[in-house]
C-alpha positions, 0 to 999 in steps of 0.5 A: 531489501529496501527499495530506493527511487529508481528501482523496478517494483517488484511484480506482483499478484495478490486476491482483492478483498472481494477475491479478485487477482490483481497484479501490479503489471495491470497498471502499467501506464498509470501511477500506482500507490501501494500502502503497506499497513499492519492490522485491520481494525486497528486505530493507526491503520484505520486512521491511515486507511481512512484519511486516504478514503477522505482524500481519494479525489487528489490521487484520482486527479493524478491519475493513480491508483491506490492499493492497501495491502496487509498480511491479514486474511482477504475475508478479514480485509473484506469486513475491514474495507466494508466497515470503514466505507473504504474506496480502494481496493485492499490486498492480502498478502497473506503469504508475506511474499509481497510485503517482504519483496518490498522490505516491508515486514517485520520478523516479530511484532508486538505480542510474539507475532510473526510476519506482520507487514510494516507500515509503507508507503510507495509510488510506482510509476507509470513505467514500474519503476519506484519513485518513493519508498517510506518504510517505517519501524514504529507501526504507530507512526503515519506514512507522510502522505503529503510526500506520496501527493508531492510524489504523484505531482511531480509525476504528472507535471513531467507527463 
């Protein structure tokens, strides 16, 4: 199902790397970035996760809270966010239910592997309701993030 400006965000409770539960209903009253990627360790997905890192303070200043959630293992992500000095939580969906709640899974990826969340980016409002949706098919493209920040803008300008 693809998610358009509007609709709820699906609910949600996913194990941190650190293996603490997070739900996405915690964050009611602030905005909430979900970045969907496919694989830790790989260039594309460290390039992304890492220019948001870099860039954390401009979503901060709008008070919004980023998420990056994969189907990878919450001990792999744990090593991944460590590794990479990452300042925001990441999720395992390892059971696939969130990325594909959210229309963000491929049914095959490269090398015959299956169930591999697709490179997405969302913001949520802070009612719940989505306010911008990008999912892509080419795992080797990058999510427009000056949109998700134009996006969390826009939100604040009307609060």
């Amino acid at each position: 199902m693809l998610l358009t400006p509007g609709q709820p965000a699906p609910a949600f409770s996913l194990t941190r790397s650190d293996k603490e539960t997070v739900s996405l209903d915690q964050f009611k009253g602030r905005p909430v970035v979900l970045l969907f990627f496919p694989l830790a360790f790989t260039s594309v997905c460290t390039t992304e996760l890492c220019a948001v890192r870099d860039g954390l303070k401009e979503y901060e200043q709008s008070g919004a809270q980023v998420l990056g959630i994969s189907v990878d293992s919450l001990f792999t992500l744990a090593k991944f966010r460590e590794e990479n000095q990452l300042n925001f939580p990441l999720l395992s969906d390892f059971n696939k239910e969130v990325s594909h709640a959210f229309g963000a899974l491929y049914e095959t990826f490269a090398f015959g592997m299956k169930g591999v969340s697709k490179r997405a980016a969302f913001v949520i409002d802070s009612e719940g309701l989505v306010q911008y949706a990008e999912v892509l098919e080419n795992a080797g493209e990058l999510p427009d993030l000056e949109a998700v920040q134009s996006t969390l803008a826009g939100l604040t300008s009307h609060v």
